[in-house]
N, C-alpha and C positions, 0 to 999 in steps of 0.2 A: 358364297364367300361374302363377309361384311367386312364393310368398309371398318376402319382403324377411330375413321372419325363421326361416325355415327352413335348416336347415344343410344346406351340400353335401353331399353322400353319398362322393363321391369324395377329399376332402380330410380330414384332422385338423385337428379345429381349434386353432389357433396361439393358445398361451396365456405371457403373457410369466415366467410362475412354471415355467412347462414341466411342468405337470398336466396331460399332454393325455389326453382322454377312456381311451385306450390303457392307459393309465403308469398313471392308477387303476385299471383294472379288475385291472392284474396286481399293482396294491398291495393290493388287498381279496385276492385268491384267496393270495398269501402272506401275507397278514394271518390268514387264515383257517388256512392248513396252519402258520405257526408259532405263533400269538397273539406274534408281539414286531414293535410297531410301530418299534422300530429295523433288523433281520432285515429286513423286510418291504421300510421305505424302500429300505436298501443296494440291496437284489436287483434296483429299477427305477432306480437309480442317481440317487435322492432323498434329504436328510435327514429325520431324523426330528420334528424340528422344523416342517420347510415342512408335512409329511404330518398335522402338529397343527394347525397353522395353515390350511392348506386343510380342514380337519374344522372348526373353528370358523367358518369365513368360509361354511361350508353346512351350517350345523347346520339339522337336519328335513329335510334335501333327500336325494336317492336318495344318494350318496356316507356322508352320516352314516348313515342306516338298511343301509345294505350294513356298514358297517366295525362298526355294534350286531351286525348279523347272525351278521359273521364271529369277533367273540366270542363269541358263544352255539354256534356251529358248535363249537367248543372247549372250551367249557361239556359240552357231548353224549357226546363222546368220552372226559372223565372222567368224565362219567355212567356210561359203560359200564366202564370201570378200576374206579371204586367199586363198582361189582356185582360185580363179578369178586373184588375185594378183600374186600367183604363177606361175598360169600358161601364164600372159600375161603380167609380169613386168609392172610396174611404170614407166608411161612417165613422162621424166625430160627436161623440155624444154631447149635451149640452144638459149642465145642472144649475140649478137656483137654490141656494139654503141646502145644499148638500142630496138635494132629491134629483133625480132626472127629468128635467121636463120637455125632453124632446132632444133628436137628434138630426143630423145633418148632413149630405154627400161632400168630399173636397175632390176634388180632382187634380194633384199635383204631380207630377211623375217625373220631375228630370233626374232625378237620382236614377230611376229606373230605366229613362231615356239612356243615359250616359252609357250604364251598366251593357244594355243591349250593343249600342255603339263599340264598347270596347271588345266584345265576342270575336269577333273575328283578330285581334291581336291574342287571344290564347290558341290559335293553331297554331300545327308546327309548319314550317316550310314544305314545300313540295322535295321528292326525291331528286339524288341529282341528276338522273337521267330516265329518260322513260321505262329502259328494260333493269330500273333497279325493283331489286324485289320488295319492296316498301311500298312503290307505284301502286299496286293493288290493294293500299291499306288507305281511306279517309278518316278524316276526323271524324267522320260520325258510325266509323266501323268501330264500336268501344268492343263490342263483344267477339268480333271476330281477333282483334288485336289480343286481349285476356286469353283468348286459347291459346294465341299461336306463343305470347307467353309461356303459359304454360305447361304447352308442348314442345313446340319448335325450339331449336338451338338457340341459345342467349342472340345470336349475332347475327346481320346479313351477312357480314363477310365467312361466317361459318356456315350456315344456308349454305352458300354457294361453292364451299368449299366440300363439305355431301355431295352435293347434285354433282358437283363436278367427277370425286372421285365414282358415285355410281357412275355417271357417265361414260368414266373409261373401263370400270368392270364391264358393262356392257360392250362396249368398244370391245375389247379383250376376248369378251365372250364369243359375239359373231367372228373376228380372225380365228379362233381355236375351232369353231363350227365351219367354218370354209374352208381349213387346213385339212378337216377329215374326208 
């Protein structure tokens, strides 16, 4: 017996804004490889707009903690530019009469300082309680968040509203196997 509210496996689910579970997963993984939630939309042939408004209409759900994700994912990557920059300054070429006649290291990085500084204000909050099913998802779980996207129901509150009803199929199952 399946549950009423479990989703077919076989079908996408039919969403009249046309977010189908699909269209997000490959809006987060180009969200992730450009950080431009315009870029991003185009590419699943979405605006940027709807891709705001669907982030607000599931804020704290696996869609917002994936797109927190996939900026920190890009956060990382300048992490590693800034080491590099750091540690090997900026060549600044120097010319005379329009030739090159040598070049030079700068070492200036507060721009880069700041940026790193600010990373930790693009996570999202913690969940609100330990046994919430989000608990199991970090900011730097980008790829496990994109599947459960993908896969999983839009919502935690519908997550749990499955497990629950399998739960009591189950429940049901053992009193009908104890009655015989």
């Amino acid at each position: 017996m399946t549950s009423a509210l479990t989703p077919s496996a076989n079908l996408p689910a039919l969403r009249h804004d046309g977010w189908t579970p699909d269209r997000q997963a490959r809006f987060l993984n180009e969200l992730a490889a450009t950080h431009c939630v315009s870029t991003a939309a185009k590419a699943v042939g979405m605006s940027r707009q709807s891709a705001y408004a669907l982030r607000a209409r599931l804020r704290g759900e696996p869609f917002d903690l994936a797109w927190a994700a996939a900026l920190i994912c890009r956060f990382d990557a300048l992490a590693e530019a800034a080491m590099d920059r750091a540690l090997n300054g900026v060549e600044v070429p120097h010319y005379h009469k329009g030739e090159l006649v040598g070049t030079s290291r700068r070492f200036d990085e507060r721009l880069t300082v700041a940026l790193l500084a600010m990373r930790a204000s693009f996570a999202p909050g913690g969940p609100p309680y330990p046994s919430h099913p989000s608990a199991g998802f970090g900011a730097s779980d980008f790829g496990r968040l994109v599947e459960r996207v993908a896969q999983g129901p839009e919502t935690w509150d519908e997550e749990w509203r499955i497990g629950y009803a399998e739960a009591m199929e189950e429940c049901a199952g053992d009193e009908e196997e104890e009655l015989k």
